[in-house]
C-alpha positions as CSV (number, residue, x, y, z in Angstrom):
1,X,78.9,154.2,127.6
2,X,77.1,151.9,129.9
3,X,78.9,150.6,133.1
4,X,78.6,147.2,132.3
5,X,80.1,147.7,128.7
6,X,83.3,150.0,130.8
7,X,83.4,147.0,133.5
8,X,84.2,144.6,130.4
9,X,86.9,147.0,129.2
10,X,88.5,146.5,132.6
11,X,88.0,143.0,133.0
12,X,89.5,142.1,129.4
13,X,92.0,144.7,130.1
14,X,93.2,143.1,133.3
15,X,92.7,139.8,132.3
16,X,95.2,140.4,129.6
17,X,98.2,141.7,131.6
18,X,97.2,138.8,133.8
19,X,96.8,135.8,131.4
20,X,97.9,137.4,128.1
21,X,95.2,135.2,126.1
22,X,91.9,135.9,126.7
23,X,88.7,134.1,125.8
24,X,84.9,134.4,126.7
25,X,85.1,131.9,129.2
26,X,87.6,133.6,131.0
27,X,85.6,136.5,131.1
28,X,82.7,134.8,132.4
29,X,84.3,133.7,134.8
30,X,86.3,136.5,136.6
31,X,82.9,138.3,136.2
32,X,81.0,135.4,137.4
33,X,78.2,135.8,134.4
34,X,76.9,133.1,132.2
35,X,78.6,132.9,128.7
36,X,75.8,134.2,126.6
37,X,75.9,137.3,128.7
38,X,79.4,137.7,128.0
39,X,78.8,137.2,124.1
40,X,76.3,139.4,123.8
41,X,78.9,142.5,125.7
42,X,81.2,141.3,123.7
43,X,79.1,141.9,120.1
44,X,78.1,145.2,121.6
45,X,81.8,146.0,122.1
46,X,82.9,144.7,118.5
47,X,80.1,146.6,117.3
48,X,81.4,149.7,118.8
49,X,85.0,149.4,118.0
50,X,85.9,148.3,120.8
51,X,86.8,145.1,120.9
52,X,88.1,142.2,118.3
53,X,87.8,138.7,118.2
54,X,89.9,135.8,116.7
55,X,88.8,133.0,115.0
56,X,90.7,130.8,117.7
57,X,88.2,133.2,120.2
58,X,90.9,135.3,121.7
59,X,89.3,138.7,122.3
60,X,91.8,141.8,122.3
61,X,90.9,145.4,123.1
62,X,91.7,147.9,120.3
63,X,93.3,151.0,120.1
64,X,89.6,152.6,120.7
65,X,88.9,150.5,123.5
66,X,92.0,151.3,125.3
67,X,91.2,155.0,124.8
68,X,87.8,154.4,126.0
69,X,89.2,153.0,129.1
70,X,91.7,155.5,129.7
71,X,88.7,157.8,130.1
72,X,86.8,156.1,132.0
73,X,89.5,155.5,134.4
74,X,90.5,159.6,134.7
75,X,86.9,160.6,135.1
76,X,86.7,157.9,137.7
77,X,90.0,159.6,139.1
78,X,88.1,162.6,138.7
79,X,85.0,161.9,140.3
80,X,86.9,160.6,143.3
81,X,88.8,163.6,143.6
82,X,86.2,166.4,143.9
83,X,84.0,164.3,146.6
């Protein structure tokens, strides 16, 4: 997985537990990126199970996504660990 792909994870992740509905513009936003970048991260993330997205366009992570982030976040842990 790319870093810009785990970045959205962590973005929609904490924009979440922040604003508990969460749209694209939101996203662009606290990542400072034009909408069309977000939509096309966002299709990738759908694409890989990641991600869903209402018809209202709230975007949620799923179960995958979570556990993608989860390790992400302990190799990051990791990583930091043994430097």
């Amino acid at each position: 997985m790319t870093v810009s792909i785990e970045n959205y994870l962590k973005v929609i992740y904490t924009l979440k537990k922040r604003i508990s509905v969460v749209r694209s513009v939101d996203i662009a936003r606290e990542m400072n990126v034009t909408l069309p970048t977000v939509n096309q991260a966002m299709k990738e993330l759908i694409k890989l199970g990641h991600l869903t997205k209402e018809t209202d366009g709230t975007v949620s992570l799923t179960k995958s996504g979570k556990k993608q982030l989860q390790k992400s976040m302990r190799d990051i842990i990791f990583m930091t660990k043994t430097e």
